[in-house]
C-alpha positions in Angstrom: -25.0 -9.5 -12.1 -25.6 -7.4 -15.1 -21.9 -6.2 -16.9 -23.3 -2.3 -16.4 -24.7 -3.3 -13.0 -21.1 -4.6 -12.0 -19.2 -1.7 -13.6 -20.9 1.1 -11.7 -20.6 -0.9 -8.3 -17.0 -1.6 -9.5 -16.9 2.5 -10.1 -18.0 3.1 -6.5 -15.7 0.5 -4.9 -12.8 2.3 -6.3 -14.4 5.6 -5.8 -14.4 4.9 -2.1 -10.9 3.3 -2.4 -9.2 5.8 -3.7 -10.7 8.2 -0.6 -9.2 6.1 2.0 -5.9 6.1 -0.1 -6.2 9.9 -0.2 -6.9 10.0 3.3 -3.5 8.2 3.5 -1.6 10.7 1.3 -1.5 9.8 -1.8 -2.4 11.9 -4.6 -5.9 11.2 -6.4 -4.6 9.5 -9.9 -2.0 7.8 -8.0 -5.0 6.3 -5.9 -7.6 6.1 -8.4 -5.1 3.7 -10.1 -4.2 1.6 -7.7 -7.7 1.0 -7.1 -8.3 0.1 -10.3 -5.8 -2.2 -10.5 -7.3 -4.0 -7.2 -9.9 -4.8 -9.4 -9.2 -4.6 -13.3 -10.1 -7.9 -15.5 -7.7 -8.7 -17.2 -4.8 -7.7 -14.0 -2.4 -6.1 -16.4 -3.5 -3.1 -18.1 -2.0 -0.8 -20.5 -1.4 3.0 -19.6 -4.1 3.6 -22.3 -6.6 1.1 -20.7 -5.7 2.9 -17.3 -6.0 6.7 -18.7 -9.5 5.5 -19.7 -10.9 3.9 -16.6 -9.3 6.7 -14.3 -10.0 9.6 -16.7 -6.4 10.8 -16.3 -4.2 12.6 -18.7 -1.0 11.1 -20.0 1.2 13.1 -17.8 -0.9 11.9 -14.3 -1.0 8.6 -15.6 2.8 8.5 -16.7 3.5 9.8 -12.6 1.0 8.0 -10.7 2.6 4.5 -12.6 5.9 5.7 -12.0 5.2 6.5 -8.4 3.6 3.3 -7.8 6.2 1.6 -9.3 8.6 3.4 -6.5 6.7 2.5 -4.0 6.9 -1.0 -5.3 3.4 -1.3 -5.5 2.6 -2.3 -8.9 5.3 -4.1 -11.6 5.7 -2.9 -15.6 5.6 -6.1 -17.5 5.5 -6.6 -21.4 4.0 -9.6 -22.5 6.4 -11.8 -25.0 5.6 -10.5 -28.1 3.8 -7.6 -27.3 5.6 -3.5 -28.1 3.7 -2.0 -25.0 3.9 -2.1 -21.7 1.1 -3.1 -19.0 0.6 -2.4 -15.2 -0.5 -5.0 -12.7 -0.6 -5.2 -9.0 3.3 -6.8 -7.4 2.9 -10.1 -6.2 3.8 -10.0 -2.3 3.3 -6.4 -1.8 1.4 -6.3 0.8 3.4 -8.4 2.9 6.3 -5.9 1.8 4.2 -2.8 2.8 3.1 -4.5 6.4 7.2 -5.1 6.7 8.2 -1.3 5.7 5.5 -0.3 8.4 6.7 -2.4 11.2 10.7 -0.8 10.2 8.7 2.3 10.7 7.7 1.4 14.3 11.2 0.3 15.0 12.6 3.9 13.9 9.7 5.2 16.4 10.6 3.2 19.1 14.3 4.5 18.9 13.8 8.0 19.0 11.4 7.5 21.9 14.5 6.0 23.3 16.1 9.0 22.7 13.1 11.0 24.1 13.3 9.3 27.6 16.8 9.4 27.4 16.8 13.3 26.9 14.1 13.6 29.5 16.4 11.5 32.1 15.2 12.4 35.4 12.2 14.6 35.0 9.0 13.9 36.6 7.2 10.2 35.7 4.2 12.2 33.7 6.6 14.1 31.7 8.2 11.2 30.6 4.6 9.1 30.1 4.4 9.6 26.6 6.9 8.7 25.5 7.0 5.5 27.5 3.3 4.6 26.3 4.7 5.5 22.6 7.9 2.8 23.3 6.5 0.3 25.2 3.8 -0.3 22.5 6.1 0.2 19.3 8.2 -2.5 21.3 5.5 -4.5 21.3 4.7 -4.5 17.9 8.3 -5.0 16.8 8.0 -8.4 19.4 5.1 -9.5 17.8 4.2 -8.2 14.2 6.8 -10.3 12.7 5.5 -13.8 14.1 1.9 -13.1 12.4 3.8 -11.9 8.8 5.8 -14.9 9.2 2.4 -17.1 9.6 1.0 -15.6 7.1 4.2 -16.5 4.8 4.1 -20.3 5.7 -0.2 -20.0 5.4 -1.1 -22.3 3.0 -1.9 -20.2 -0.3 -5.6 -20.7 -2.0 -4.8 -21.1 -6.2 -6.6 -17.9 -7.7 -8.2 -18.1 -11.2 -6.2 -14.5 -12.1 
């Protein structure tokens, strides 16, 4: 494939990733740089490099790094050597993210506990809900972490960068 033929596919694949990540909540330069970094050659690029692919300003840029940094989404490194800093994806995040999600299903399943709880002895349907909402979050909590933990002990394939 062409180098201009890649880059304008490579231009609508983060196009349409940074919609879904929108879709999710977060806001467009905060996206549109994580989805550059997905797919970025070399992995680690500056804030300049990122300003440039993204078309943000220095300010969006300087937030969406530092709110993907909170998130724990992408690590600041500084080559030896080098004075500035570069961005790259965190190694392991998105078994972190999958983990943070299923704590999030565990909080859910609580306060429907706290939901049937406070509905005690009302009617079955009014109750059904809630009970759907548990049973399934319970579920998940059961389950989730025997496929992450599969996934940790899955043989890794080496990747060329």
């Amino acid at each position: 494939m062409k180098d201009q033929e890649l880059q304008n596919r490579l231009g609508a694949f983060v196009e349409r990733v940074t919609m879904q990540m929108e879709g999710f909540g977060l806001p467009h330069y905060v996206a549109k740089t994580f989805s550059w970094l997905l797919v970025c050659d070399p992995p680690e690029q500056s804030a300049e490099d990122l300003m440039e692919l993204t078309g943000a300003s220095k300010g969006s840029m300087s937030t969406a790094t530092r709110m993907l940094q909170q998130m724990h989404m992408i690590d600041k490194v500084r080559p030896s050597g080098e004075r500035k800093y570069y961005w790259r994806i965190r190694s392991g995040m998105w078994v972190d993210l999958l983990k943070i999600r299923l704590s999030i299903l565990e909080q859910f399943s609580k306060i429907a506990d706290e939901g049937l709880e406070l509905l005690g002895e009302e009617p079955a349907g009014r109750s059904a809900r809630l009970k759907e909402m548990k049973d399934l979050y319970d579920f998940m909590s059961i389950e989730f972490p025997s496929v992450l933990d599969k996934w940790e002990k899955k043989p890794k394939e080496s990747s060329d960068g």
